[in-house]
C-alpha positions in Angstrom: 179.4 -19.3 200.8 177.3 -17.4 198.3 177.6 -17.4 194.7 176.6 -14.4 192.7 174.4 -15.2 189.4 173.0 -13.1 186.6 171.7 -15.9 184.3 168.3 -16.6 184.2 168.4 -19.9 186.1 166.6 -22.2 187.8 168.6 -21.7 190.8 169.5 -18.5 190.4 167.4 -16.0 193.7 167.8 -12.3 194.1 170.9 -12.4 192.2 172.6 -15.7 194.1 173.2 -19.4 193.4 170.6 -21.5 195.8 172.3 -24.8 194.6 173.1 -26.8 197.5 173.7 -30.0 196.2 175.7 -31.1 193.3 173.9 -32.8 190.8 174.7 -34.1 187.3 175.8 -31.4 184.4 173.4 -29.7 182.4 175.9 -30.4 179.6 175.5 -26.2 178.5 178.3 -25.6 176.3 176.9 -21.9 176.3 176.5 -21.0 180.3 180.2 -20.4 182.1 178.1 -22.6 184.7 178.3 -26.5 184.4 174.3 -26.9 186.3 172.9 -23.8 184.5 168.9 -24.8 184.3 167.0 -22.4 182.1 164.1 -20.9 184.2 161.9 -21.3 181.2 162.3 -25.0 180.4 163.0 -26.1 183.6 160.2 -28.7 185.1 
C-alpha cells in the first residue's frame, strides 16, 4: 500500500510514507498525521 505525503517528515521519501511499523503518537495536534516526525528535529 502506499501512502502519499507532502509534509516534511521523517518518513516521508519521494513524496510517500516509508512507515512500516506503527509506533507510538507524535502527539502533533498540527499534522493531519498521528506519527508526523519533523525532518529537522528528528534524531
Amino acid at each position: 500500500m502506499s501512502i502519499n505525503c507532502s509534509e516534511k517528515c521523517l518518513y516521508q521519501d519521494d513524496g510517500l510514507c516509508t512507515l512500516n511499523h506503527i509506533t507510538t503518537s507524535s502527539g502533533n495536534s498540527c499534522s493531519s498525521c498521528p506519527y508526523f516526525k519533523d525532518k529537522k528535529t528528528a534524531n
